[in-house]
N, C-alpha and C positions, 0 to 999 in steps of 0.2 A: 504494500500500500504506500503509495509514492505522498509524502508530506512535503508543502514548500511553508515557511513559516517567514514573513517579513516582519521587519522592527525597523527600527529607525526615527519613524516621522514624528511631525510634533509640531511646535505653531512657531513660527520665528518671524523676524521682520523684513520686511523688503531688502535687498541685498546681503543675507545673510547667507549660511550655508548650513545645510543637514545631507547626512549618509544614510543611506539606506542597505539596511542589510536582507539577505534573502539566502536561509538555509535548506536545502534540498535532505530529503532522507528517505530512505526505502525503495530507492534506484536499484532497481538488479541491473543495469546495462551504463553503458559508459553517459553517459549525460550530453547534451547535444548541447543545443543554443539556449542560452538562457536570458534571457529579454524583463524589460520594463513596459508596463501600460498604464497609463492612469483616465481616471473616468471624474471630472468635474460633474457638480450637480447639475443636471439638466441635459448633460451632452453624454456623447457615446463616448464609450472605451477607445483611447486613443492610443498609438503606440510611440515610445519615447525610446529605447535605446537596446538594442542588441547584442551580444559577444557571443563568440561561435567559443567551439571546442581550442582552436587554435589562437583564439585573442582577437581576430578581425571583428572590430567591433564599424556599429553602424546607430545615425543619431535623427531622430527628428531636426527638421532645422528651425525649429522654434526652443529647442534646448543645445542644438551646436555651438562648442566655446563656453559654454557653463556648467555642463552636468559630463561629468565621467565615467563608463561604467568599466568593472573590471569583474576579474571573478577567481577564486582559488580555489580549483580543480581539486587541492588534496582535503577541503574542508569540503565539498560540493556546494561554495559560497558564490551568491554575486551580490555586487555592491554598485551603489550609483551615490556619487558623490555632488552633489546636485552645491553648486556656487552663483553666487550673486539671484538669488530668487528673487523673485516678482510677483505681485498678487496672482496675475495669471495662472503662475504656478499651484495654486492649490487644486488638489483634488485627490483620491482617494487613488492609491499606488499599485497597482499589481505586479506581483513578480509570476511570468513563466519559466518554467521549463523543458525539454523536452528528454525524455525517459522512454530509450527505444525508439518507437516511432509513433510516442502519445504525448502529446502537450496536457502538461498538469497548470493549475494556477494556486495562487495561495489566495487567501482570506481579503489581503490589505494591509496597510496602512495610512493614516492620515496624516497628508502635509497641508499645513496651514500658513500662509504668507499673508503677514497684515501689512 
């Protein structure tokens, strides 16, 4: 049973920064691309940044030059390092996965930019 569990967010001020973490567990298969989406109220689930197995990462261009993502293959972690935030920025965080050839997602987290 594939578990992604994110932490990180929290309410900070415009130009600030918060990290997002995103723990995978219960992969039997090597882990694929592990991605960021987040979903404002009112709008659709949107996608914000990407990392493959090998590091090639890929970025919305409405978070390119501010948000980072990385990931540590021996923790099955990814992290988005998310700088200089903007109200726009708020909304609620998802982390994917892929496990095999199933994309898992986790619960959430909330990022808040006043």
């Amino acid at each position: 049973h594939v578990q992604l569990v994110e932490s990180g967010g929290g309410s900070v001020q415009a130009g600030g920064s918060l990290r997002l973490s995103c723990v995978a567990s219960g992969c039997n298969y090597r882990i694929g691309a592990m991605s960021w989406y987040r979903q404002a109220p009112g709008k659709e689930r949107e996608f914000v940044s990407t990392i493959d197995s090998r590091g090639t990462t890929r970025y919305a261009d409405s978070v390119k030059g501010r948000f980072t993502i990385s990931r540590d293959n021996a923790k099955a972690t990814v992290y988005l390092q998310m700088d200089s935030l903007k109200p726009e920025d708020t909304a609620m965080y998802y982390c994917k996965a892929v496990c095999g050839i199933t994309a898992y997602w986790g619960q959430g987290t909330q990022v808040t930019v006043s």
